[in-house]
C-alpha positions in Angstrom: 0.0 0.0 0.0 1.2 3.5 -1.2 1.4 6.0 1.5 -0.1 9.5 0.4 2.7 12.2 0.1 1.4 15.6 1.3 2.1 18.3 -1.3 4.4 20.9 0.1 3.3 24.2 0.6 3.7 27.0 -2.3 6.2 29.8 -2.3 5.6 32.8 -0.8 8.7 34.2 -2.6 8.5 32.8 -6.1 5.4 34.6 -7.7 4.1 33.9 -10.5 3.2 37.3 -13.7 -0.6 36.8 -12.3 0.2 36.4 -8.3 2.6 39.7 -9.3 -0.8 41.3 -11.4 -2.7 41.4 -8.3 0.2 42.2 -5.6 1.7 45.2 -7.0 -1.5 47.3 -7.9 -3.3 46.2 -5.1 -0.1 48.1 -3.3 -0.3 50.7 -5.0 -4.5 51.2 -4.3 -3.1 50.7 -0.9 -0.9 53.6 -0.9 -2.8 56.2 -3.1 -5.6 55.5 -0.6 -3.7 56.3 1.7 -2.4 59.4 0.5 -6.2 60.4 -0.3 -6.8 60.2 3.1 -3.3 62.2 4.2 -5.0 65.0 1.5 -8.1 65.0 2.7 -7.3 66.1 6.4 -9.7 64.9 8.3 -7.8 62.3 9.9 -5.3 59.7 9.1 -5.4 55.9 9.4 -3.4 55.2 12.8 -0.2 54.4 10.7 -0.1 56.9 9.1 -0.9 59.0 12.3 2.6 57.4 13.5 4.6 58.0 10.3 3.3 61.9 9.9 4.1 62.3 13.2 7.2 60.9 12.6 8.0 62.8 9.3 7.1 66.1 11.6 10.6 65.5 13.7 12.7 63.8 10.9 14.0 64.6 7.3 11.6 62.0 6.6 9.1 62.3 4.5 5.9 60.2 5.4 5.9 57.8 2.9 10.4 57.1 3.9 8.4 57.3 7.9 6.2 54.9 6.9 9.1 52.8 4.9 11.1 52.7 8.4 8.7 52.0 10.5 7.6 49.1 8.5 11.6 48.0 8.9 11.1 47.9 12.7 8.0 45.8 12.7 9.3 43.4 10.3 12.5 43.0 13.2 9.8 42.4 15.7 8.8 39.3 13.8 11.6 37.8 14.3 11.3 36.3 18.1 7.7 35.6 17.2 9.4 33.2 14.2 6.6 34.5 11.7 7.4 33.6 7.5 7.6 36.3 5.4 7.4 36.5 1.8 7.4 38.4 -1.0 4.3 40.4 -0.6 5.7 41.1 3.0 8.5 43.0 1.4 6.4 44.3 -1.3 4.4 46.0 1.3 7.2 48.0 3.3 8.2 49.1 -0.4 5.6 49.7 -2.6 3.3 51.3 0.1 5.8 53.6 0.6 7.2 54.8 -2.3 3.0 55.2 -3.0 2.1 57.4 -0.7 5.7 60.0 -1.8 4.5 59.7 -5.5 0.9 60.0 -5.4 0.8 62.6 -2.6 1.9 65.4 -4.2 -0.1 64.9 -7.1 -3.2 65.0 -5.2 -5.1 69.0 -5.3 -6.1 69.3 -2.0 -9.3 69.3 -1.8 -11.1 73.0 -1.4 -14.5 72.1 0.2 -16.2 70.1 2.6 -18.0 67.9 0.7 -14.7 67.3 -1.5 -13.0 66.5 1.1 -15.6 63.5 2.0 -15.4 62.5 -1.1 -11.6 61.7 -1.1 -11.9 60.1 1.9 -14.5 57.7 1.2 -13.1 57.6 -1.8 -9.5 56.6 -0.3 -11.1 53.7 2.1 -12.3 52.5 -1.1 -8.8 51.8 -2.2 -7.8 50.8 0.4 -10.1 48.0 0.5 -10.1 47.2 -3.3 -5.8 47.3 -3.0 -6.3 44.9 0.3 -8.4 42.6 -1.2 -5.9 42.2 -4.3 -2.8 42.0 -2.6 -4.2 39.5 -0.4 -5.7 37.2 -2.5 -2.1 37.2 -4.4 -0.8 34.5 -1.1 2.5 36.0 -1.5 2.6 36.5 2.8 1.1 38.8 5.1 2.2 42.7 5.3 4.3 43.4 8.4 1.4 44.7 10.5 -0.8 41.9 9.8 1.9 39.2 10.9 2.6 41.1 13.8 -0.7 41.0 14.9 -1.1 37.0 14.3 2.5 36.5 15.4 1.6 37.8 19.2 -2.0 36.5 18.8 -0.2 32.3 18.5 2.3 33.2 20.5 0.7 34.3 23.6 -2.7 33.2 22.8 -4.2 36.4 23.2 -8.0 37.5 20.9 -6.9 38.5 17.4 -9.3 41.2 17.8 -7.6 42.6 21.6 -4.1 42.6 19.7 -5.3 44.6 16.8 -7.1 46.8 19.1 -4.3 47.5 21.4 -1.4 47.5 18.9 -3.5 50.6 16.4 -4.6 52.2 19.9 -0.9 52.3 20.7 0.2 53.6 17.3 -2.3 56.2 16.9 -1.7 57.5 20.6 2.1 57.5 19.9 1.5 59.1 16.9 -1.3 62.0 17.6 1.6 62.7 20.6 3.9 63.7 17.4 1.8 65.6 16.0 0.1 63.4 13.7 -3.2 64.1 12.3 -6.2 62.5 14.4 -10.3 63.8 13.0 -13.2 62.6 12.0 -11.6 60.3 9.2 -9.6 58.1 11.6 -13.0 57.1 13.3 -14.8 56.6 9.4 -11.6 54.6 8.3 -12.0 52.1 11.6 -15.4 52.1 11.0 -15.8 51.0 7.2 -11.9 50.0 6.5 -13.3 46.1 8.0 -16.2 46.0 5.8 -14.3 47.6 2.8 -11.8 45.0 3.1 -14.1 41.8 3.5 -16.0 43.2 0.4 -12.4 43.4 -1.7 -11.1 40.0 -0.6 -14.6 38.6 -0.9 -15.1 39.6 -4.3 -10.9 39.5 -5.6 -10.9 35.5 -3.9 -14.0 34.3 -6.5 -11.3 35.0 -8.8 -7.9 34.3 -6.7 -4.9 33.2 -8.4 -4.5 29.1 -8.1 -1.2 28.8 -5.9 1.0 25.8 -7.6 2.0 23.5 -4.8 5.1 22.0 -6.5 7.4 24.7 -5.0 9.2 24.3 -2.0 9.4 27.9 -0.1 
């Protein structure tokens, strides 16, 4: 009798052109909804809180903040013994570089209402860019594998670590000067539901992972 060989797992660093056709520009939605949000001024998402804060007491600017800060919580993965991958580098880069390209070619918006606009406007890419970069399985961003990193390692709620690791960073950050309004409470209020939408709708279509490649 044969025993049944498992098939290993796929590569999270060996993409293939249509796992790269979902990564990249889903980054890239990721970032210029972010720096919708940065132009509308109403309030940042918590990161970018941190990284603006940042930016306001370095040469940085906030899309190099959010590039180095991305650095730092990549090192914290590494007592927690998370796998990253390519999309996990992807993210500190692309994000990034993003925001710095996209931001200054964003008017600022001269109204109310316009500014509204771009910020609804801006969840909506972020969710959109989420749900394609995810459903590319090329490993989790450095914020997300954080979160599950502590989450198996201590056992503590997925949901309690989220909370108390963007409390943290948005406290740290509105200390720095940071932008904190009424869009940081509309992004944590439809950036869940934005994001189940995109990955519910971009995972009908998800890229089939070959499982012939050792990682």
């Amino acid at each position: 009798m044969t025993r049944a060989v498992a098939a290993p797992a796929a590569s999270r660093w060996r993409a293939r052109p249509a796992q790269l056709l979902r990564l990249l520009p889903g980054l890239w939605l990721f970032g210029s909804g972010e720096a919708l949000l940065i132009s509308a001024d109403l309030g940042n998402t918590p990161w970018t809180v941190l990284a603006q804060g940042v930016s306001l007491h370095t040469p940085l600017s906030i899309g190099a903040a959010t590039f180095m800060i991305g650095l730092l919580v990549l090192c914290g993965w590494l007592p927690l013994r998370e796998r990253p991958g390519l999309g996990t580098v992807s993210n500190v880069v692309v994000i990034s570089l993003a925001i710095d390209v996209m931001l200054p070619l964003l008017a600022v918006p001269s109204s109310g209402g316009a500014r509204a606009a771009a910020l609804l406007f801006g969840v909506l890419l972020i969710g959109a860019g989420s749900g394609l970069y995810l459903s590319a399985e090329l490993g989790p961003g450095p914020r997300d594998g954080w979160m599950t990193g502590l989450h198996r390692r201590f056992g503590w709620p997925l949901s309690a670590v989220r909370f108390g690791i963007e409390a943290g960073v948005l406290v740290v950050g509105w200390a720095l000067g940071g932008t904190v309004g009424i869009g940081t409470g509309v992004f944590v209020l439809l950036i869940g539901p934005a994001v189940g939408t995109g990955v519910m709708l971009l995972r009908r279509r998800a890229v089939p992972v070959a499982a012939d490649r050792p990682l």
